[in-house]
PLY file of the C-alpha trace (Angstrom):
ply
format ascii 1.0
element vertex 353
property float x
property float y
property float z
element edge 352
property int vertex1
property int vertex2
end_header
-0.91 3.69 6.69
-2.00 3.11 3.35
0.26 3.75 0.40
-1.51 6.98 -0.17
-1.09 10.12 1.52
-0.33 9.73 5.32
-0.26 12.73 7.67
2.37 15.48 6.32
4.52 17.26 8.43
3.29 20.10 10.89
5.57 22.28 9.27
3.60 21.64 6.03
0.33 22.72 7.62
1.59 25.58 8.98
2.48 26.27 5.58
-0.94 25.95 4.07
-1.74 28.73 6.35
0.50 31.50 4.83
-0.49 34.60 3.08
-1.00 33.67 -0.78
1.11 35.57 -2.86
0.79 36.23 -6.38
2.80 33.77 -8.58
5.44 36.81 -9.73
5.97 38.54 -6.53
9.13 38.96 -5.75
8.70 37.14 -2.50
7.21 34.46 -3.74
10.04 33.91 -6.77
12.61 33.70 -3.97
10.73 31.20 -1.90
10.48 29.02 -5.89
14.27 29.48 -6.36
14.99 28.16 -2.70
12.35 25.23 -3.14
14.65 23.99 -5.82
17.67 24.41 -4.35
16.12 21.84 -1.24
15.17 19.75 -4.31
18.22 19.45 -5.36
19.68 18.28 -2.24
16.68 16.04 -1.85
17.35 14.19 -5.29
21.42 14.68 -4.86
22.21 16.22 -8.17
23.17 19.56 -9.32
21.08 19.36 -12.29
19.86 23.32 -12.72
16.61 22.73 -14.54
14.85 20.73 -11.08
11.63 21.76 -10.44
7.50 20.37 -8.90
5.50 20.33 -11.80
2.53 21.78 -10.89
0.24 18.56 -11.18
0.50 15.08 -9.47
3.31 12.69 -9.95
1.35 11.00 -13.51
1.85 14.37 -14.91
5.57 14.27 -13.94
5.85 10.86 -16.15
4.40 12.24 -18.73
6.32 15.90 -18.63
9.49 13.85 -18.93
8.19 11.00 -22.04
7.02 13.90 -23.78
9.80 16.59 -23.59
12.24 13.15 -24.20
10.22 11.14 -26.79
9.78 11.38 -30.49
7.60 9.20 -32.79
9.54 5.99 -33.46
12.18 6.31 -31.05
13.02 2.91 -29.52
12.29 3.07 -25.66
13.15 0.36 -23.37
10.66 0.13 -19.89
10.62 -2.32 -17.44
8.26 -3.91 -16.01
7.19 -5.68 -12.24
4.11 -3.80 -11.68
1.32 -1.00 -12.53
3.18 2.03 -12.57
6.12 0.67 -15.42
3.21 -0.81 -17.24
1.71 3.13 -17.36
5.03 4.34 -18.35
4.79 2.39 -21.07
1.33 3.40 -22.39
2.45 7.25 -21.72
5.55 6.16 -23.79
3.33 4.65 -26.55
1.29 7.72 -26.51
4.04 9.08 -27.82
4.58 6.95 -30.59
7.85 5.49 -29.39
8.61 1.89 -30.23
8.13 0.43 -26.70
9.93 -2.70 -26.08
8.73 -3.62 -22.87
10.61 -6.27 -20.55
8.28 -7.81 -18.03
9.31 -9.65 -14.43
7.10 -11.06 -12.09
5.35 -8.92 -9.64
6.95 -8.88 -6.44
10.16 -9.17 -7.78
12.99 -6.44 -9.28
13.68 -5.51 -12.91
17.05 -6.93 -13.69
19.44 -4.60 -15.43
20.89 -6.66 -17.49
18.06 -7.82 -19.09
17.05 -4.00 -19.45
19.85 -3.43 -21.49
20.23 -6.06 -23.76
16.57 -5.43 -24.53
17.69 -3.25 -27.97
20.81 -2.34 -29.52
20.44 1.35 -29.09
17.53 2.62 -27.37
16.63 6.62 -27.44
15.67 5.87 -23.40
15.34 3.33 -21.08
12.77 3.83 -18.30
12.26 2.00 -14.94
10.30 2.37 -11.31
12.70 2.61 -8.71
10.12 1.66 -5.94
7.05 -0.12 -7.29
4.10 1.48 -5.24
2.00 -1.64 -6.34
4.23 -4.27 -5.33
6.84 -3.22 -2.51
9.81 -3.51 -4.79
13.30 -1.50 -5.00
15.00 -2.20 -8.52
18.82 -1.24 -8.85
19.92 2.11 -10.66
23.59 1.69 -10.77
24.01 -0.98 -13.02
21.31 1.28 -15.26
23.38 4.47 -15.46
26.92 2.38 -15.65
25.55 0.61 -18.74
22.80 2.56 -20.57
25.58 3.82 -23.43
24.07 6.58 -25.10
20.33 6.26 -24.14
18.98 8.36 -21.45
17.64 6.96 -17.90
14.50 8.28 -16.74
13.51 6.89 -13.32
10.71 6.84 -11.37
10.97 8.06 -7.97
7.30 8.64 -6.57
7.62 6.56 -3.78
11.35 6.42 -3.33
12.82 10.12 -2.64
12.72 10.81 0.25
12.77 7.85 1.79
15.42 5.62 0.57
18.51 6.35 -1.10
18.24 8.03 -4.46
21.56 9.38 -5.57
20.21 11.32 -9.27
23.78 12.34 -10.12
26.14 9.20 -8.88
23.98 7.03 -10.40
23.83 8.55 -13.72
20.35 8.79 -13.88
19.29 11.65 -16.50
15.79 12.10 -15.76
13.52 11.26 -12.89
10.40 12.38 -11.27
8.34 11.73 -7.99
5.37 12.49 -6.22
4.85 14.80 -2.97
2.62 12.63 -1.20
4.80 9.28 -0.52
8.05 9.77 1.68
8.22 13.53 1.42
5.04 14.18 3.93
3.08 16.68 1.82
-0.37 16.34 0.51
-0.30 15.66 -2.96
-0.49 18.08 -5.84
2.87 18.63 -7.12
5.44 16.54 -9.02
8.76 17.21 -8.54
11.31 16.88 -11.45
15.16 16.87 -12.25
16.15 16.65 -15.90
20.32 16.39 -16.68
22.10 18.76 -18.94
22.60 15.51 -21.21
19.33 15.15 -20.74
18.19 18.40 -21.59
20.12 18.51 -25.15
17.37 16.14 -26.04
13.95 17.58 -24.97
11.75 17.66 -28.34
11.33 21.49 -29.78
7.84 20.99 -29.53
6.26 18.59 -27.40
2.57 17.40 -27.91
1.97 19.40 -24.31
2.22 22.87 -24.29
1.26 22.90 -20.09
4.09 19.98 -19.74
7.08 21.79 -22.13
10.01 22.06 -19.96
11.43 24.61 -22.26
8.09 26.63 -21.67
8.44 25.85 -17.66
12.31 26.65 -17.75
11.94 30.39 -19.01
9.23 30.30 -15.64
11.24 28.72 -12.74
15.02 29.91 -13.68
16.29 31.73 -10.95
16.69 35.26 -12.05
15.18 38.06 -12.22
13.99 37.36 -15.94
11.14 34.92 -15.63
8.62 34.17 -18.53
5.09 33.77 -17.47
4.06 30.01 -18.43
1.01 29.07 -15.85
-0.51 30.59 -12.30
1.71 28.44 -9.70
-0.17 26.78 -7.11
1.37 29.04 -4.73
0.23 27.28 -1.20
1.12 23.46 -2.46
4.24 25.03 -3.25
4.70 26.80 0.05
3.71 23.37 1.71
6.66 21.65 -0.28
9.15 24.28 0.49
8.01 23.35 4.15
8.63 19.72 3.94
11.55 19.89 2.20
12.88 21.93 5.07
11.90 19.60 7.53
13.65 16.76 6.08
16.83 18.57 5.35
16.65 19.83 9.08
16.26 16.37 10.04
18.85 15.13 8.02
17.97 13.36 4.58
20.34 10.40 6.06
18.52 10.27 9.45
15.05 10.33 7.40
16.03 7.17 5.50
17.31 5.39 8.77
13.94 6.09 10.24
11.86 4.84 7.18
14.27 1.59 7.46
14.05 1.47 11.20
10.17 1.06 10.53
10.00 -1.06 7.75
12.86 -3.82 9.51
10.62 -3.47 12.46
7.39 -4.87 10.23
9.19 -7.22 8.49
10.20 -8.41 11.30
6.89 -8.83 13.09
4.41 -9.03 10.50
4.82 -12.72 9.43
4.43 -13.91 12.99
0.73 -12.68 12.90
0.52 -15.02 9.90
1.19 -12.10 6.81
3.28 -13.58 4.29
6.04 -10.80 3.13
5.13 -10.70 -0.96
8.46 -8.35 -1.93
11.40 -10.52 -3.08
14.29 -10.79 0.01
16.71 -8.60 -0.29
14.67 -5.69 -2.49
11.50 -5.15 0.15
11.17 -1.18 0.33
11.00 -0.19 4.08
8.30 2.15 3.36
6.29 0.08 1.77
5.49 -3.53 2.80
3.76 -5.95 1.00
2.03 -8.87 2.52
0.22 -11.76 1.13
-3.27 -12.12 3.47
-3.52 -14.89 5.65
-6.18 -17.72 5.48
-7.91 -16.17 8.65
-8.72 -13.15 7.07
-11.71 -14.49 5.24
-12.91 -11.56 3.55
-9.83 -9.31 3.10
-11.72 -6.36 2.04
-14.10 -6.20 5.18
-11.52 -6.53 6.98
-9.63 -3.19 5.64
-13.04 -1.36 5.64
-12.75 -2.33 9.61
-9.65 -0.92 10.11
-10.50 2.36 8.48
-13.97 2.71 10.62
-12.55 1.40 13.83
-9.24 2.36 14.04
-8.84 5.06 11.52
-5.83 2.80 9.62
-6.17 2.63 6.26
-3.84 -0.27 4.01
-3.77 -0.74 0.29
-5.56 -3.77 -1.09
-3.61 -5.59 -3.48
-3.85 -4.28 -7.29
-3.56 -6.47 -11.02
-2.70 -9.82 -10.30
-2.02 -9.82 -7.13
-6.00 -7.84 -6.01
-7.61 -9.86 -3.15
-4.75 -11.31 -2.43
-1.78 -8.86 -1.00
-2.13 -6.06 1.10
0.07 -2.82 0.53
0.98 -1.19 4.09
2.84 2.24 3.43
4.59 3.81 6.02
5.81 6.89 5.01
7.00 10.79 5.25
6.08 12.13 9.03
4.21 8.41 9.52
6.77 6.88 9.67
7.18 6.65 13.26
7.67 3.59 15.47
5.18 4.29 17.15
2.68 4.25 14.88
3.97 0.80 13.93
3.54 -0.67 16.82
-0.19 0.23 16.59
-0.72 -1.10 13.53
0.92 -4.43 14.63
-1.53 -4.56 18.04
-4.29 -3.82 15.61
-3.56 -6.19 13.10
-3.38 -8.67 16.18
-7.28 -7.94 17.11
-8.39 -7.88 13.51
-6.82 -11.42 12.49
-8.23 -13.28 14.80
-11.67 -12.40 15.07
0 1
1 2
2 3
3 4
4 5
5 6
6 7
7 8
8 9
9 10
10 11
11 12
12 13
13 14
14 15
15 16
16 17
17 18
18 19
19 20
20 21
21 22
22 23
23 24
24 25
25 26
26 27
27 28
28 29
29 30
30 31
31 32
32 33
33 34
34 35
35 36
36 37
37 38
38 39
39 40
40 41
41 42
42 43
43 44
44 45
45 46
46 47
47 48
48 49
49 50
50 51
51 52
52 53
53 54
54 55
55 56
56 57
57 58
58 59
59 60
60 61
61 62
62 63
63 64
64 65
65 66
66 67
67 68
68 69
69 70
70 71
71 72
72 73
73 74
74 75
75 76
76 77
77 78
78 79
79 80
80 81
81 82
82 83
83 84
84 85
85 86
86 87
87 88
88 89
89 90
90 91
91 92
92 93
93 94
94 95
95 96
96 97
97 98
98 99
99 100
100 101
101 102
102 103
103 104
104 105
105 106
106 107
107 108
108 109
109 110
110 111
111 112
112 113
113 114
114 115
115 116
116 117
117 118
118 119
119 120
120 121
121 122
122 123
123 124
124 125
125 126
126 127
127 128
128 129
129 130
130 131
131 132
132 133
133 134
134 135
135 136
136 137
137 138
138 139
139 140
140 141
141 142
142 143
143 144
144 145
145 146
146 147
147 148
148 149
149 150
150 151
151 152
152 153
153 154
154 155
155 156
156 157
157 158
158 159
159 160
160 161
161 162
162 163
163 164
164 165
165 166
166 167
167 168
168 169
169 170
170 171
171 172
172 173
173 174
174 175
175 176
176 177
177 178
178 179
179 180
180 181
181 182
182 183
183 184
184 185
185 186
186 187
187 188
188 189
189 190
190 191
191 192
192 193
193 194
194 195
195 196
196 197
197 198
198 199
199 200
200 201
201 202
202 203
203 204
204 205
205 206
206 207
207 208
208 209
209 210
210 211
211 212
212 213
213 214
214 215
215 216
216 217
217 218
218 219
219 220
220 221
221 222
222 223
223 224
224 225
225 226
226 227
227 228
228 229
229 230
230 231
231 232
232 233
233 234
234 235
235 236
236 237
237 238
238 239
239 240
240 241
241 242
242 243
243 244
244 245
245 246
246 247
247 248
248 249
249 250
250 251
251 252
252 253
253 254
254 255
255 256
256 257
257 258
258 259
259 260
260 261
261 262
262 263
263 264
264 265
265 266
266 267
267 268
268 269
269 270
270 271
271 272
272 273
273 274
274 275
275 276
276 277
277 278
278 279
279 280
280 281
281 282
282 283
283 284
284 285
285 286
286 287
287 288
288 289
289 290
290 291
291 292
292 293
293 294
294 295
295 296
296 297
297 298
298 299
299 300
300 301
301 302
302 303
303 304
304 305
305 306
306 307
307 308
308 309
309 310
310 311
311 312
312 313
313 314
314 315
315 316
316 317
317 318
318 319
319 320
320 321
321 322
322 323
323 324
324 325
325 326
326 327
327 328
328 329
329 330
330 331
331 332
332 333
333 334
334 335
335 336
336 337
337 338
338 339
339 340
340 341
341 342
342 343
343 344
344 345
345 346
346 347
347 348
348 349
349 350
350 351
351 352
């Protein structure tokens, strides 16, 4: 239960176990234009250039700073952990003019702050679930009041398994991970850029692999598809699977069941001592952040334990907060009530020995 991978879905191994095609059979192209079409109901937009980049969710930050950033554009990022702080230097990278607007880890980026942070940024960029701290930050007031930059999002650890409306909230760009709330292994990045959004993408990028007008000409539904890379056909097949099994499941009932099991150890966990670290009223349900308790001497020994002996594994704290909060994910097909309920009766053994 670590904020990693956690088991995927059956339906994703079986998956893994399918003929490979190649990457322009015919087959194949109709399973890539289905995959996303599920994406798009996954993200709820209608946005027609949504695709997985074929890399992990970093290379989905970058694909969307690079196709969206030019040398000296002003770029506004927030800031309450690790991953906004890497948005930034993948912004800088760039050679945008980052103004960066920090907050205090553990707690959310305020939106007002965010946008009276510059007069008229290009883009504005923020984490919508803070794998490193816990932490859900609020879109809407983002998209309401952005003006004429763009919003780019980050959604690694949030689709999937809490609300993200792409198109309602007005967010123009966003990407994600597979390996967080969607239950597959990771290896792909999915993406969703807006038409506004798409008006904007650089001629030519400083990636060739990451230019989503390159990729575009490839994953188009149609017959007429431009070769740009060899697809990782089987991740792909695995996502296709996963996506189906949340949509079968209902995306609603999949976020009531991620908040059914976070409420449940948020409930419980501070009467074995943790400390909940998230601000009140932001915590992420599949992702809870504790602050150690004084019993747990060695807090690294005692993960190491639960990893040999029980076969749990939880985050250790990162940054500031390293040796001092634990990260306990609870995600995709793991999260299951009954998998928090042994966590909680082995968190009871290992805190008081």
């Amino acid at each position: 239960m670590g904020p990693g991978p956690g088991n995927p879905y059956p339906e994703v191994m079986e998956a893994f176990g399918r003929p490979v095609l190649g990457h322009l059979d015919p087959e194949f192209l109709e399973l890539l234009d289905d995959l996303n079409q599920r994406l798009r109901q996954v993200w709820r937009t209608d946005n027609r250039l949504t695709f997985p980049v074929s890399a992990t969710g970093s290379a989905g930050m970058e694909a969307c700073l690079v196709n969206l950033v030019r040398p000296g554009d002003p770029v506004v990022i927030g800031v309450n952990g690790l991953f906004g702080a890497r948005m930034c230097e993948v912004a800088e990278r760039c050679g945008a003019q980052v103004v960066r607007v920090d907050f205090e880890w553990g707690q959310p980026v305020d939106p007002e702050q965010l946008l009276s942070a510059h007069p008229e940024p290009t883009l504005i960029g923020v984490v919508h679930a803070e794998t490193s701290t816990g932490v859900r930050s609020e879109l809407e007031p983002l998209g309401s009041g952005k003006g004429d930059a763009l919003l780019l999002v980050d959604c690694v650890t949030s689709l999937g398994g809490i609300p993200v409306e792409v198109d309602a909230w007005g967010v123009d760009v966003a990407y994600a991970g597979t390996q967080k709330c969607l239950g597959v292994p990771p290896g792909l990045a999915p993406v969703t850029f807006s038409d506004r959004a798409l008006e904007r993408v650089v001629e030519r990028p400083q990636s060739w692999y990451l230019d989503v007008n390159l990729i575009a000409a490839y994953v188009g539904e149609g017959a007429a598809r431009a070769y740009h890379h060899t697809a990782p056909i089987s991740m792909l097949y695995a996502l296709h699977a996963g996506l189906g099994a949340i949509l079968d499941e209902g995306l609603e009932a999949a976020w009531a069941r991620h908040q059914a099991c976070g409420d449940e150890l948020h409930r419980r966990l501070p009467e074995l001592g943790f400390e909940l670290f998230a601000a009140e009223g932001y915590r992420l349900p599949e992702l809870t952040t504790v602050r150690v308790p004084d019993s747990v001497t060695d807090e690294a020994a005692a993960r190491q334990r639960l990893l040999a002996d029980y076969g749990i594994e939880i985050g250790g704290g990162l940054g500031p907060v390293a040796g001092q909060v634990w990260r306990i994910g609870c995600m995709g097909h793991t999260a299951r009530m009954r998998n928090v309920e042994m966590l909680l009766a082995t968190l009871v053994a290992v805190t008081k020995e």
